[in-house]
C-alpha positions, 0 to 999 in steps of 0.5 A: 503621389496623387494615390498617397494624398488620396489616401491621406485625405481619405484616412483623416475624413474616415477618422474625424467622422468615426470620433465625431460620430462617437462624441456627437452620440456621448455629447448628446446624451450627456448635453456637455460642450463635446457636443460642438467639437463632435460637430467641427470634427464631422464638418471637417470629415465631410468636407475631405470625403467630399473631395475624395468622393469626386475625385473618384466620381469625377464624371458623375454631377450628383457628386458636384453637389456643392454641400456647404459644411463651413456654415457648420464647422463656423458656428460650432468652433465658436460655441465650443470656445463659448461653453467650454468657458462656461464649463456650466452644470446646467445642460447644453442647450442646443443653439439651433438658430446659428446652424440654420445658414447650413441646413437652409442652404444645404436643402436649397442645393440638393432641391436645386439639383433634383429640379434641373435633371439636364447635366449642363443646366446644372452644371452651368447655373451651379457657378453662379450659385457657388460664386455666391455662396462662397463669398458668404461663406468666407463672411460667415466664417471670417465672423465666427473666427473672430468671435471664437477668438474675442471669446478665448481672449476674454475668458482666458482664466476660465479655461483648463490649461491644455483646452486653452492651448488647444483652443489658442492653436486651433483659432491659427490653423483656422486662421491659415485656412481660412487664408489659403482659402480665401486665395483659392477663390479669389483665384477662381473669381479671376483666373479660373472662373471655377474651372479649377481642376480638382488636383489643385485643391490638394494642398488645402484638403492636406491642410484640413487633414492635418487639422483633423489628424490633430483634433482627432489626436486630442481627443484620443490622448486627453480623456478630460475632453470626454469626461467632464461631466464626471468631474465632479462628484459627491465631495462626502466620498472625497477627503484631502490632507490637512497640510495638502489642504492649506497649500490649495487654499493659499494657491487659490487665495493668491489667485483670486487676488492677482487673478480675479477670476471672478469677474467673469460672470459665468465663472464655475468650479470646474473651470476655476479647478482648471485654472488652477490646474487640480482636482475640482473635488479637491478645490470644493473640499477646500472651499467647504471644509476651509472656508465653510462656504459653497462655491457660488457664496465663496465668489459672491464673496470676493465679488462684493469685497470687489464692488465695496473697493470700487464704491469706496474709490472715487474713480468709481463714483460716476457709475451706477450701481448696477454698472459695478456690481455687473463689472464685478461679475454679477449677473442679476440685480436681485442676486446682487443686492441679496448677496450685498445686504447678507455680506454688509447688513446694508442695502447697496444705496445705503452703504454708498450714502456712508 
C-alpha cells in the first residue's frame, strides 16, 4: 500500500513539472496568463517531489530542507484568475514583487542549512523556524485564495465558459487543502511538536496528487489554455454568412443589454467571445462589417449610452462626474471625455447643465 502511494504522489509530481516546465517555456515566450498556471503546476510538483524525496532519504538532513513552494503557488493562482480575466493583447508583464516571500525565504533556508554543518544544530533550530513559517504561510495563502476568489467573482463574464469552471472548482479543491492543511498544523503545534512521521502526511500529498492530475488533465484536453494568443488573427482572411452574422449580432446585442459586460473596465475581445461562447473572429467581423465599429469604440459606445442613463437619472446626481464614467467602465478621464464629446458633441459638464 505504502509503494502504491508512492507511486501515485511520484507520477503526479513528474507529470505536473513536465507540463509546468513545457507551459512555463511557451508562456514566457509568448508573455500570455499560461505563464502562471505553468507556475502552480511546478509549485505543485515540488511540493509532492519533496516528500517522495524524503521519504527515500529519510536519514539524510539536507533533504529536510523545508523549501517553501506555497509562497509560490499562492500569488500565481491569484494572477492567473487576474490576467486570464483580462485576457489583454498587451503582454504579461511579470509581478516579481508578489513571488519575492518565495525566493527570500527559500534562500534564508538553504543559506541556514549550509551555516549550521552540526546535524542536530539543525535539525533542532529548524522547528522553530518552521513554526513560523508555516503560520505565515497559511496567512499568505489564505489571503490569495480569497483575492483569487474576490477576482472570479467580480469578473464572471469576462471569462471563457470552461476556464470559469475551472477556475470556480480549482479555488475548492484549494480551499480543501488549505483546510486539511491547516489541521495538520495545528496537530503539529499541539500534539506532535512537529515530530509527525512522514507516512501521516499521505493523505494531504494524495490530495494535491489529485489536484495536479486534474490541472495537468485540462491542460492536455483543452488546447485553448495553450493557445490564446492565436485566438485572434487578421479578420481580412475571415468571412462570416449574412444570415449567421445577424444571428451573432443580435446574440451579442441582448447580452450587452442584460449583461453589461462592459463595465468591466478591463473588458477584451477575447473574453467578451468567451462570454459568448464563439469565435473571437467572428465576434470582430460582426462588430466591423454590422456595426462598422472597432472593438474598443463599440464599448465605449455602450459605456456612454450607460453614463447618459445615469446622468439623466436622479439616483445618480449626488456623484461626480468622474464617479460614474469610472462605475461605467472607463478607465481615464482623458479617454472618457473624448469618447463623450464624439458620441454627444457635448462636454460631459455640458450635457449635465441640459
Amino acid at each position: 500500500m505504502y509503494n502504491i502511494i508512492n507511486f501515485v504522489i511520484s507520477f503526479g509530481a513528474m507529470q505536473g513539472l513536465i507540463i509546468g516546465v513545457f507551459l512555463l517555456i511557451k508562456g514566457f515566450k509568448l508573455k500570455q496568463d499560461f505563464f502562471y498556471l505553468a507556475l502552480i503546476l511546478i509549485g505543485f510538483a515540488s511540493l509532492l517531489g519533496r516528500v517522495v524525496i524524503i521519504g527515500i532519504y529519510e536519514n539524510q538532513p539536507l533533504f529536510f530542507n523545508n523549501l517553501n513552494f506555497v509562497l509560490l503557488i499562492s500569488p500565481a493562482l491569484y494572477f492567473y484568475a487576474k490576467e486570464s480575466s483580462r485576457a489583454t493583447k498587451n503582454p504579461l508583464k511579470f509581478n516579481s514583487l508578489h513571488f519575492l516571500p518565495f525566493l527570500i525565504i527559500n534562500l534564508v533556508f538553504i543559506l541556514y542549512y549550509f551555516s549550521l554543518k552540526n546535524p542536530i544544530d539543525y535539525m533542532m533550530y529548524l522547528i522553530n523556524i518552521i513554526k513560523i513559517n508555516d503560520r505565515f504561510s497559511i496567512i499568505y495563502f489564505s489571503i490569495y485564495l480569497y483575492l483569487t476568489y474576490k477576482i472570479v467573482r467580480q469578473h464572471k463574464s469576462s471569462y471563457r465558459k470552461k476556464l470559469y469552471k475551472l477556475l470556480n472548482k480549482l479555488i475548492y479543491n484549494f480551499l480543501v487543502f488549505f483546510i486539511i492543511w491547516l489541521i495538520y498544523v495545528l496537530l503539529e503545534l499541539v500534539y506532535f511538536d512537529y515530530t509527525m512521521e512522514l507516512i501521516y502526511y499521505y493523505p494531504i500529498m494524495l490530495i494535491l496528487a489529485v489536484i495536479l492530475y486534474y490541472m495537468s488533465l485540462q491542460v492536455i484536453i483543452n488546447d485553448r489554455f495553450l493557445f490564446d494568443i492565436k485566438a485572434i488573427t487578421k479578420r481580412k482572411n475571415f468571412t462570416l454568412k449574412e444570415a449567421d452574422g445577424k444571428k451573432l449580432l443580435n446574440q451579442l446585442t441582448l447580452f450587452m443589454t442584460e449583461e453589461k459586460p462592459f463595465l468591466d473596465g478591463d473588458i477584451s475581445l477575447i473574453a467578451l467571445a468567451g462570454s459568448l461562447d464563439v469565435n473571437p473572429k467572428a465576434l470582430s467581423f460582426v462588430i466591423n462589417e454590422h456595426i462598422h465599429k472597432n472593438f474598443n469604440n463599440y464599448i465605449n459606445d455602450w459605456r456612454i449610452e450607460e453614463v447618459k442613463k445615469r446622468l439623466n437619472d436622479k439616483e445618480y446626481n449626488q456623484l461626480k462626474m468622474l464617479t460614474i464614467a469610472f462605475d461605467c467602465g472607463f478607465n481615464s478621464k482623458s479617454t472618457f471625455n473624448l469618447a463623450f464629446k464624439k458620441a454627444t458633441g457635448l462636454s460631459p459638464s455640458e450635457y449635465r447643465k441640459l
